[in-house]
N, C-alpha and C positions, 0 to 999 in steps of 0.2 A: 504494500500500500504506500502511496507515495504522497508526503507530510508537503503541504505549500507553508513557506515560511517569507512572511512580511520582511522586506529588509529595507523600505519607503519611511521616510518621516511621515507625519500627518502634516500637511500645509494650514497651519492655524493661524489667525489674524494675531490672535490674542498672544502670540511671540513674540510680535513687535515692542509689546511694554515689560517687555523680559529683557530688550537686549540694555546692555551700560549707556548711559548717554551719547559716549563718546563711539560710537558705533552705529546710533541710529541712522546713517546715513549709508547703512549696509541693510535696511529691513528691507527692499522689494529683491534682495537675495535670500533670505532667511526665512519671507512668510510674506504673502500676499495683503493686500488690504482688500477687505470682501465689505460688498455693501448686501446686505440679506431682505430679500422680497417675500414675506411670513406670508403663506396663502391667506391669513385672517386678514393681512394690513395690506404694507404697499403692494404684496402680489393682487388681490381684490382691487386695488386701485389701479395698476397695472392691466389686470385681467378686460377691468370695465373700458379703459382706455383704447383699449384694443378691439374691443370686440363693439363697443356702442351701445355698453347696457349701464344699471345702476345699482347699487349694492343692494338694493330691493332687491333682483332680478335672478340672482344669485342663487340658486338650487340649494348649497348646504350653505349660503353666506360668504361665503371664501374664494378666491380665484385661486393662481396657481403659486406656486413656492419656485423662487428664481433669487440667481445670486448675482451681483455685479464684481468683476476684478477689475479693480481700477488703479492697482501699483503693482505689478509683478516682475522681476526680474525674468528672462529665459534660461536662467541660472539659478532658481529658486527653489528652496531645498532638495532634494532628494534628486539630480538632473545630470543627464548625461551631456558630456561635452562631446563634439565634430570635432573633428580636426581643424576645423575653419577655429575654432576659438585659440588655438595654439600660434596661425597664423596663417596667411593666403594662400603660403603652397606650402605641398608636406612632401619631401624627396624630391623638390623641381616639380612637383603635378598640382593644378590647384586643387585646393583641401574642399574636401567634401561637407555638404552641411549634413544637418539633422535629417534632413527629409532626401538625403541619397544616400543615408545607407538601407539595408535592404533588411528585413527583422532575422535572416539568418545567420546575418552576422553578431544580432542581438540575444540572441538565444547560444547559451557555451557553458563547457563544462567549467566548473569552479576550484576554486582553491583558496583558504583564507591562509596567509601566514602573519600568526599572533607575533607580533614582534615587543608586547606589552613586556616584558625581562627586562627588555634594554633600553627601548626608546625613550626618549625623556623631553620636556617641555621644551619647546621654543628651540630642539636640535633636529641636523639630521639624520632622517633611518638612513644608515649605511647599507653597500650592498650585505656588511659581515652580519650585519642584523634579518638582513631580507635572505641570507644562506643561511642563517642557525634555526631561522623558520624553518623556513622548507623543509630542513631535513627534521623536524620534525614530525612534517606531513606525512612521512615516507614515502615519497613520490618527486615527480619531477612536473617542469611545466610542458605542456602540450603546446603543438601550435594552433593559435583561436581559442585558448585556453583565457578564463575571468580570472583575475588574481585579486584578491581581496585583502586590504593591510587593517587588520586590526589593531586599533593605537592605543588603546584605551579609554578614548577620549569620551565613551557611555558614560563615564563617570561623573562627569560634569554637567550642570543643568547650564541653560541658556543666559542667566544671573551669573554665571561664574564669569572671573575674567580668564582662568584656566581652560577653558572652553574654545577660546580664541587665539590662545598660544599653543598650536598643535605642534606635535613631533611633526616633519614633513619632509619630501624626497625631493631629492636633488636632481642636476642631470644624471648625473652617474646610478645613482641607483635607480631611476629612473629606466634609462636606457640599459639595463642589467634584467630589467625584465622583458620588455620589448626584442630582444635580443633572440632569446630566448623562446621567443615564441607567441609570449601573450599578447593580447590584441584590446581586452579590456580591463583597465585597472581602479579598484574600487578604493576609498578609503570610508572610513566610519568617522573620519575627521572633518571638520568645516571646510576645509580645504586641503589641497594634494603636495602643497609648496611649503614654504615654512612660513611664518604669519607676514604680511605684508610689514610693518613695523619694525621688523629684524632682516628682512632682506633689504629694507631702505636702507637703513642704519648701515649693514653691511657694505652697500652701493657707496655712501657716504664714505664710509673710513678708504675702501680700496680705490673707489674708481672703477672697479672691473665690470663692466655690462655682463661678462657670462653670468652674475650672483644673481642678475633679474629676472626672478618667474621662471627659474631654469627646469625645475620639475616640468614645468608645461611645456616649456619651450623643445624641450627633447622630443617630444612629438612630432613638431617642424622635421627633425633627420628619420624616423619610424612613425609610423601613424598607429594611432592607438585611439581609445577611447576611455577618458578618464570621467567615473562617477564619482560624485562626490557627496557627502551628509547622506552616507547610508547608517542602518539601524539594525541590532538583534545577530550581528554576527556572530556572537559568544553562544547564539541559537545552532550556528554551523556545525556540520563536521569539519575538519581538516581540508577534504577532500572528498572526491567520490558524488557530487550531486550536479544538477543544471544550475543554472541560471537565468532568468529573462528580465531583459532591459529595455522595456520599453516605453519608450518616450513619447509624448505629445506631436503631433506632425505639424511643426511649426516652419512654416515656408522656408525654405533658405537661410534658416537660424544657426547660431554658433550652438546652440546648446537647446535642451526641451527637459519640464519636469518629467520624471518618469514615475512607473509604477516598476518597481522593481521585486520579484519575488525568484526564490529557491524553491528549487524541488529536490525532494529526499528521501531517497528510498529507505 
């Protein structure tokens, strides 16, 4: 019998008065802003507008129940990135959106590697951290293989500032998986890079452009597909299940929220 396992945040408004001050200007990434059309109220008001009747007229009183999203990122929790979000072209070819790839590239066998032992706040998971996984898994990666980095980051509610200083992957470990085979890579973290904050800062002391965004950027040389603010990993096996990642069919976008679920025998 084979167990579907939720691994989608829920996209809730009410996250926006969760996040720190100083980050509210990331909430159409983190949770939408919904206006709610209650079949008793504005859906009824709505309902009558539409049709040219009046709340008299109404069979049970009530028209329909409708929602409005009026701030959302294409990037908004639980959302698969294109290649097009890493940059124009991936290996010289232009980068593919949301809506060219095709769902059998979104449907793949999984693999989590818990790198929670080692990883730590606001550093990078090294490739030695993403090899002490795996061989945990006892298995290796396939090619079109889902690899999934569990960080710990479950631990943290949306009020923590810990929540926002993730462990995060570099080029290098980055492209150590891509390499290898994998095609989509998941994390359970806010994001796949190290906090925006500490890559500046890093920019700042060096100078060096490769330290900007380079988890992502490694995409540009391998095409992959990175999900990000996935959930319930620690629900996983190791190894051994599917995966389906599928996203919103949003025209020509760098990214779409997805519903993302495991399967497991």
């Amino acid at each position: 019998m084979t167990r579907l396992i939720d691994l989608t945040q829920t996209l809730d408004p009410d996250n926006r008065a969760k996040l720190p001050p100083q980050l509210m200007s990331a909430a159409p990434v983190m949770s939408p802003a919904i206006e709610y059309y209650h079949p008793a109220e504005k859906g009824a008001d709505e309902f009558c507008r539409y049709l040219g009747c009046h709340h008299d007229d109404l069979p049970d009183g009530e028209g329909w129940g409708a929602e409005l999203l009026t701030d959302m990122s294409s990037h908004c929790g639980t959302h698969v990135d294109a290649p097009l979000h890493s940059g124009s072209k991936i290996a010289g070819m232009p980068a593919r959106t949301i809506t060219d790839i095709p769902l059998e590239e979104l449907y793949r066998p999984g693999m989590v590697l818990d790198v929670r032992p080692w990883a730590k706040l606001g550093e990078e998971i090294t490739i030695a951290m993403l090899d002490a996984a795996m061989a945990a898994t006892g298995s290796t990666i396939q090619p079109g293989m889902a690899v999934l980095i569990r960080t710990g980051q479950e631990q943290f509610k949306l009020t923590d500032l810990q929540f926002y200083m993730q462990p995060g992957m570099s080029r290098a470990s980055t492209l150590h998986l891509t390499r290898q085979g994998a095609t989509i890579l998941g994390t359970d973290a806010v994001g796949w890079d190290l906090p925006f904050g500490l890559m500046a800062m890093k920019f700042q002391t060096s100078k060096d452009k490769s330290v900007l965004w380079d988890g992502h950027k490694a995409i540009v040389e391998r095409e992959a597909f990175i999900v990000q603010q996935m959930c319930n990993l620690g629900a996983l096996p190791l190894s051994g299940f599917m995966v389906g990642f599928f996203p919103i069919k949003l025209a020509r976008c760098s990214a779409a929220p997805a519903r993302v679920v495991a399967f497991v025998d």
